[in-house]
N, C-alpha and C positions, 0 to 999 in steps of 0.2 A: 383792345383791352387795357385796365389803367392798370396803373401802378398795382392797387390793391387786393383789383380782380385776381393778377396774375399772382400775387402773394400765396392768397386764399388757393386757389387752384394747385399751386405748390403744395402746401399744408396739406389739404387732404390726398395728394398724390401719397404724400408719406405716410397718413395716417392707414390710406388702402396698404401700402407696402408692408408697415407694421404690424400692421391686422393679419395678413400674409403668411409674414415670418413666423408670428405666434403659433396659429394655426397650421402650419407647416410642425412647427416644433412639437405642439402636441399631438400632432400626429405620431409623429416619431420618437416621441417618448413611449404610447400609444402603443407602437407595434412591439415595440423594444420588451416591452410589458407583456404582452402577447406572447413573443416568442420565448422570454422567458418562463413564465406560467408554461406553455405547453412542453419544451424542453424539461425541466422539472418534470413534470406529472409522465409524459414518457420514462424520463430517468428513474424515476422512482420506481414505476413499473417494471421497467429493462431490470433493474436491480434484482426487484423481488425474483422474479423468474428466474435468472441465475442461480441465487440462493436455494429456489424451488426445484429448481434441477438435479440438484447434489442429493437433497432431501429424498422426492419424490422416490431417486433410485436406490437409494439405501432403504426408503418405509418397505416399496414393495421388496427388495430382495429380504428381511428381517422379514417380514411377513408370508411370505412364501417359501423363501429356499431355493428360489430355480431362475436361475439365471434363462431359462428362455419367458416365463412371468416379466423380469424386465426388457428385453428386447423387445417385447407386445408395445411396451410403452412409444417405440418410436416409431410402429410401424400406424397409430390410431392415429395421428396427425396426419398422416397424408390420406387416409381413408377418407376420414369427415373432410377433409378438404375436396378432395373430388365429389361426395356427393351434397355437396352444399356451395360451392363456388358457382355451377353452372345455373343456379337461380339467386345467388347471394347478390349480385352487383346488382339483379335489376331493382330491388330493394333499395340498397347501397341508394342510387344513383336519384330516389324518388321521393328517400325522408329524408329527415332534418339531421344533417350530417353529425352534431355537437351530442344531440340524443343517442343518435347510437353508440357513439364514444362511450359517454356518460352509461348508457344502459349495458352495455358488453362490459364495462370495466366490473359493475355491481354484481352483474349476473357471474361471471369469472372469480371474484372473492367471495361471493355466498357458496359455490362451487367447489371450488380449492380450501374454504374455513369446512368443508363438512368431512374432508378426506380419509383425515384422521380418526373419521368414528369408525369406518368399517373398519370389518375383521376380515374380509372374503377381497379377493381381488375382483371378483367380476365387478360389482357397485362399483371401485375404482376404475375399473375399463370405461365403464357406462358415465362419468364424471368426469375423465378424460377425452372422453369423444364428444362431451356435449362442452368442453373448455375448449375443443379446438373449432367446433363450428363458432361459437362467439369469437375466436382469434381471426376464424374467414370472414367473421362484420367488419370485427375492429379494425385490423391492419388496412386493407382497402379505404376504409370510410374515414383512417388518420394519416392517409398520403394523401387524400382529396382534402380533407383539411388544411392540411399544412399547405399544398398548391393556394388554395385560396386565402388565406391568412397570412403568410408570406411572401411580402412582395418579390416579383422574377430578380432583381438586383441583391437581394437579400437570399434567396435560394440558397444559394451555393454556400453562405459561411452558418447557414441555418443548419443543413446537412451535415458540414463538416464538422460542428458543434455536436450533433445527434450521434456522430459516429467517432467523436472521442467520448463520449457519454457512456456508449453502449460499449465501448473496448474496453472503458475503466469498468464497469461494471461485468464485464467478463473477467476481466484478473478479479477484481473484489467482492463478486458476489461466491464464488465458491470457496472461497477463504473464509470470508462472514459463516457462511452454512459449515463447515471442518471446523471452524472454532463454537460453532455454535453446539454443534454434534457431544461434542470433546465435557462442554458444562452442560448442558441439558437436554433434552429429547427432540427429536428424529419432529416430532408435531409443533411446537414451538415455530422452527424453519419455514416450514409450510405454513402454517398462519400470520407470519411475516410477510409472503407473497402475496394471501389474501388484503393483509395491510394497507401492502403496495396500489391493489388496482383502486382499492377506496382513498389511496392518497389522488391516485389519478383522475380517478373521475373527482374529488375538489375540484382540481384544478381545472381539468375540462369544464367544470362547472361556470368556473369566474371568468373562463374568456365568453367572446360572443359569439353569435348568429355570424352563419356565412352564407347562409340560402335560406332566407325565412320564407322564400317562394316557395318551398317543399312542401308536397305531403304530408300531412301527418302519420297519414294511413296509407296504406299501399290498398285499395278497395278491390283490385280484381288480377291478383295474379295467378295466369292460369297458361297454359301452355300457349293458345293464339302472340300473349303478350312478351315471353319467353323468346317463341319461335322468331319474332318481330325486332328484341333488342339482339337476340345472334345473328340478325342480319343487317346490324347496324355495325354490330363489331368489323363486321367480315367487308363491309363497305367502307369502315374506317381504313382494314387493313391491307384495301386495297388501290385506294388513296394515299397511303403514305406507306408503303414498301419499304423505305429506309428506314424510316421510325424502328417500324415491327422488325429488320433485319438485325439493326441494333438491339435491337430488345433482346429478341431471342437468342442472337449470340450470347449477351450476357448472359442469359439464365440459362442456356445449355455451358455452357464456361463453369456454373454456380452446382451444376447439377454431375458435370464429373468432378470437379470438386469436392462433394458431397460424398460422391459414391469411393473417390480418395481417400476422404475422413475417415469413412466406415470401417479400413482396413488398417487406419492408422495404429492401433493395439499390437494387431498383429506383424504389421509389419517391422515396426521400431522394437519389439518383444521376441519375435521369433526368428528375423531375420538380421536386424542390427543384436541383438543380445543385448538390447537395455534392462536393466531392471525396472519394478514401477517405480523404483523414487527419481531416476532419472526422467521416466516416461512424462510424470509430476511436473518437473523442473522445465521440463522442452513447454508442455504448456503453457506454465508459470512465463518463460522467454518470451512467447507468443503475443502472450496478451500486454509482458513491458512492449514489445515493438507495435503492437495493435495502438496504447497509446499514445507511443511518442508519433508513429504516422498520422493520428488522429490529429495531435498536438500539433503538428507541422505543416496539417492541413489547413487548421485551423487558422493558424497565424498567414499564410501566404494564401489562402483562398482567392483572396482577392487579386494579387499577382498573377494567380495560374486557368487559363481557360478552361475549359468543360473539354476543350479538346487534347491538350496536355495532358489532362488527371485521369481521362478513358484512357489515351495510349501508354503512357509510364506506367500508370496502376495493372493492367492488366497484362501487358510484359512482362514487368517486375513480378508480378503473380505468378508466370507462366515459369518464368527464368527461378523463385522461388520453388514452385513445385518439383523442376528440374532435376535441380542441387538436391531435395530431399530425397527423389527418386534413385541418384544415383550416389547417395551418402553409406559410407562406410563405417562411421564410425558416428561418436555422440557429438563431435564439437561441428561435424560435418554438418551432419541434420540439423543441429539448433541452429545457425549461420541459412541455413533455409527457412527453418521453423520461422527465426526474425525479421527475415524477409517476408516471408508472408505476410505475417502480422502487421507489416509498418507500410504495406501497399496496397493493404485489402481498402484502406478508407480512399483512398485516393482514387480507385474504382469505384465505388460504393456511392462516394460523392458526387463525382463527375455522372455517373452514369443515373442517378435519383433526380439532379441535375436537369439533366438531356431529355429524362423522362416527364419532369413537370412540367415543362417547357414545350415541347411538343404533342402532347396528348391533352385533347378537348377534359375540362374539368366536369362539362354536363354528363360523362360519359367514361371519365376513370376508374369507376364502381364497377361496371361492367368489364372494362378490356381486362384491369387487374383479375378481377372474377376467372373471367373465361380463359383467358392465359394461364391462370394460375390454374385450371385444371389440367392444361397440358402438362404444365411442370412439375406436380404429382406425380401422375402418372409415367413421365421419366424419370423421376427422382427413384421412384421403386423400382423401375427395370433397370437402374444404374446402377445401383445398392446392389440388385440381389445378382447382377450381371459382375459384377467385379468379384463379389463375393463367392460365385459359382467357377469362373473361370479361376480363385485361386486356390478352388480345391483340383483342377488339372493340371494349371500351368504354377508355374512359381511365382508366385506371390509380388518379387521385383522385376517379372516381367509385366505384370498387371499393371503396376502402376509406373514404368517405365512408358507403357504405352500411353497410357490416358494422361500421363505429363507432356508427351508427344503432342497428343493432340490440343490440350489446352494452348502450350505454344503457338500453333497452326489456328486456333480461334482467337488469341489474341493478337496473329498476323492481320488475321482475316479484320476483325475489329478495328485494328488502325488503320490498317487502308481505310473500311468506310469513313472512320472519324476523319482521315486527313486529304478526303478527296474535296478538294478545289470548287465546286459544281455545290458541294450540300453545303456550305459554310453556313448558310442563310437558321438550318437548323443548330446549331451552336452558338450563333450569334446573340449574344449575352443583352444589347442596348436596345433590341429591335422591340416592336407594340409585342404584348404579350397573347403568344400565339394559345396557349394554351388554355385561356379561356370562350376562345370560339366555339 
């Protein structure tokens, strides 16, 4: 080859390299774009809901009077969830994952904007049970999202974004909704959250297609097709045993946790002798430590593996709930209270994380689905189990125990995270398993 040839041959080597680099870069501005558009329109979301929370429980108590009228309100989400998950994924897992976003988001603000006309709580009951089957599309269909729109290397600081997001929005959305109360009405509030799901679905709107291979329609769901994807789960979950043990530890961890919360009033109220303004302020503590672990996650995400952020996060949770369980006084509890709050993301992350990463995307519409009815239905026998045992036993013995046990499941949880033999599932560089 002459002189020239090899010039020439040079030249467009760099021109292909160039070419390359561009297209790498817009790529990557590309995603960057993406993940913001969807962070927003969650955010905006996460927001409204908070706000909507303050609101909702103040419309119906002005509206009724009876404090057991609002307690109805928390037990209709896990209802519609059990009878709507064990058919929701296989939906989920067969349309156009961006439509349903966009379509649950509209249907939830046309929903939530009507609230405020009744005068009867049942209409409300009947609004809220049909808000929370659209939350069994949404949720599911916007973690399969996120798996596919954000790339495995990106996961992890995409989540830990999400969950300083949703902490800041838990300290400032009920502040928004008390200040909001304070100048104008109880309806206002509420129609701010319908706001929110119409800010979200925009945004849903301007990202793209991630399975335009989907159905449009789902033409024949019927029990044969049903019977057929629960025995895909149950083959998935018998195939990867640690997946599923991790899983479930997490959400049985999430679910005495929960039944923890439930008691929290009573506990800090009748047994510590807070007042509410203190009760206020422990919150208030909460959700600062919610954002600065959020914050802290955020910044070192990259530093800390999937296996770190499971076993710190969920000790630290466990060693929080501890301290609160065996707190005597107010600065006691709050020093728990903050611990929680600044470990829950660190859990949260790692463990969303570990989930996207491992579990097939043709098929996360379904396992979320079907899981998520198990953990309904122990979410309410946890609830009403903590709550019945503390009309026998005392109340700090109740949650004395089930702090007990959390520790003993976040024992159980680092083991699996830090056994030698699974690394291959936390392994952060490896081809991405989860869209097999």
């Amino acid at each position: 080859m002459n002189q020239r040839g090899t010039l020439f041959l040079i030249e467009r080597v760099f021109i292909r390299i160039h070419k390359c680099g561009v297209n790498i870069s817009q790529q990557s501005i590309s995603q960057k774009k993406n993940s913001f558009l969807l962070l927003f329109g969650l955010g905006m979301s996460t927001l409204g809901d908070f706000i909507y929370l303050v609101a909702i429980n103040v419309f119906v108590l002005k509206l009724t009077g009876s404090a057991a009228a609002v307690a109805g309100l928390w037990i209709i989400g896990p209802i519609a969830s059990i009878f709507t998950k064990f058919w929701s994924g296989s939906m989920i897992d067969r349309l156009n994952l961006r439509r349903i976003m966009i379509g649950t988001d509209i249907i939830r603000a046309a929903i939530v904007a009507i609230i405020p006309f009744f005068s009867s709580i049942w209409p409300i009951y009947v609004c809220l049970f049909f808000l929370s089957i659209s939350k069994a599309f949404f949720e599911p269909a916007a973690v399969t999202y996120i798996t596919n729109i954000v790339p495995e290397k990106g996961r992890k600081q995409f989540n830990s974004f999400r969950s300083l997001i949703t902490s800041s929005a838990f300290l400032i959305g009920p502040a928004i909704s008390g200040a909001l109360l304070l100048v104008t009405t109880v309806h206002l509030s509420i129609w701010i959250n319908a706001v929110s799901f119409v800010v979200s679905a925009i945004m849903v709107y301007l990202l793209p297609n991630v399975n335009n291979d989907a159905d449009q329609t789902v033409n024949k769901l019927d029990l044969k097709l049903l019977k057929s994807d629960w025995k895909e789960v149950f083959k998935f979950t018998q195939r990867n045993l640690f997946v599923v043990k991790v899983y479930f530890i997490a959400q049985f961890f999430m679910i005495v946790a929960l039944g923890m919360d439930a008691q929290e009033v009573v506990f800090t109220q009748k047994v510590l002798n807070l007042s509410e303004a203190e009760y206020g302020l422990l919150i208030s503590l909460t959700g600062v430590g919610s954002i600065l672990g959020a914050a802290t996650v955020s910044f070192v995400a990259k530093k800390l593996s999937i296996r770190m952020l499971i076993s710190s996060g969920y000790f630290m949770l466990s060693v929080g709930y501890l301290i609160y369980a065996f707190s005597f006084s107010f600065w006691s509890v709050a020093f728990g209270f903050i611990v929680l709050g600044f470990f829950n993301s660190f859990s949260g992350t790692g463990f969303m994380t570990f989930y996207q990463n491992n579990v097939p995307v043709k098929m996360m519409g379904r396992i979320s689905s079907i899981y998520g009815i198990f953990q309904s239905v122990f979410q309410i026998i946890f609830i009403l189990l903590i709550g019945f045992t503390g009309d026998i036993i005392p109340v700090r013995y109740s949650i004395i125990a089930a702090s007990i046990l959390l520790l003993l499941l976040s024992i159980w949880q680092i083991k699996l995270a830090l056994m030698p033999s699974k690394s291959e599932y936390f392994n952060e560089e490896s081809e991405l398993r989860s869209t097999s």
